[in-house]
C-alpha positions in Angstrom: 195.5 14.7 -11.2 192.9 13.9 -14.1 189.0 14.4 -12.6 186.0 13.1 -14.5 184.1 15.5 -16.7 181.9 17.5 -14.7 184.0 17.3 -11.2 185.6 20.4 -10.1 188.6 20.8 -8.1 188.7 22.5 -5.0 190.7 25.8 -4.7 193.8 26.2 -2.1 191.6 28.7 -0.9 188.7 26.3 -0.5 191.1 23.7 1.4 192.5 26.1 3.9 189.3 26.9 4.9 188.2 23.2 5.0 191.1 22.2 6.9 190.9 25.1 9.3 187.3 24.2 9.8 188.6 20.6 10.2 190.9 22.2 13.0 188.6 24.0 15.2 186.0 21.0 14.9 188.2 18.6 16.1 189.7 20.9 19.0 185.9 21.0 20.0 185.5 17.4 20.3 189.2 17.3 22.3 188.0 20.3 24.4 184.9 18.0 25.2 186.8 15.1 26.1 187.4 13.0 23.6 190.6 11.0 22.8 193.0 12.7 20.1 192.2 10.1 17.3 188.3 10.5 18.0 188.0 13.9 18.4 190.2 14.6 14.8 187.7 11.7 13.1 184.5 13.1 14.2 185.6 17.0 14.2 186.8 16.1 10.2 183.0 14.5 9.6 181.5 17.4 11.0 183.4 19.5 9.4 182.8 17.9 5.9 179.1 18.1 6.6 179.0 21.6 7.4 181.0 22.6 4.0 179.5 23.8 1.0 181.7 21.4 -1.3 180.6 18.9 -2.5 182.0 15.3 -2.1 184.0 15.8 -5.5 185.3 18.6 -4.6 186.5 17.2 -1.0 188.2 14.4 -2.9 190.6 16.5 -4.6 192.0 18.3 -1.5 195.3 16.1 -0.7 195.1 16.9 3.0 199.1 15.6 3.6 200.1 18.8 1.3 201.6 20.9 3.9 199.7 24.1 2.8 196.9 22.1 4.3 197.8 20.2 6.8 199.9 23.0 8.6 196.2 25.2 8.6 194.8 22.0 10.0 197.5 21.0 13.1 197.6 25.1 13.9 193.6 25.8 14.0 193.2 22.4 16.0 196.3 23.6 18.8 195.2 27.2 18.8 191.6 26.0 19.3 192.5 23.7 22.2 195.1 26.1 23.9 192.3 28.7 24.1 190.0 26.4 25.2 191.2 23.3 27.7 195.1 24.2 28.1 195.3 21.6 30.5 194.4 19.3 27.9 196.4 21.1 25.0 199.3 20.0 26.9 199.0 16.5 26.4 197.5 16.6 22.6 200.9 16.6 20.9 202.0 13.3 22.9 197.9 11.6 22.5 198.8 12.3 18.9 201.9 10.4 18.2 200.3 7.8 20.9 198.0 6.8 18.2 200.0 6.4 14.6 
């Protein structure tokens, strides 16, 4: 990937902590009622606006790379299993319902 002068790239380090953030947001917004697709778009906004990257920097993160999305799917299950099992059991299924 070729970035404009003056835009730095994010580190792996960076993204697994974005993603897991991205996780545990969105688990929230299950946990709170939410449907799958809406709790995973609003708990990704929040957790964009709570991180100390900048846009740039968010850009370059290719969330599909498994090193990412892995820390994303298992911080959003272990978030919800803690936290509204009932509900944990039917995320997996609201999931695929939605793609």
């Amino acid at each position: 990937m070729v970035l404009p002068l003056g835009v730095a790239a994010a580190t792996i380090k960076q993204g697994v902590e974005l993603a897991n953030s991205i996780g545990v947001q969105s688990g929230k917004q299950y946990c709170s009622g939410r449907s799958a697709g809406d709790a995973i778009e609003k708990g990704t906004a929040k957790a964009m606006f709570d991180s100390s990257m900048s846009m740039d920097e968010i850009n370059t993160i290719d969330m599909a790379q498994d090193v990412y999305s892995v820390s994303l799917i298992e911080s959003l299950f272990a978030y919800t299993i803690d936290n509204c099992p009932a509900r944990a059991k039917r995320l997996w299924r609201e999931i695929n319902e939605s793609m």
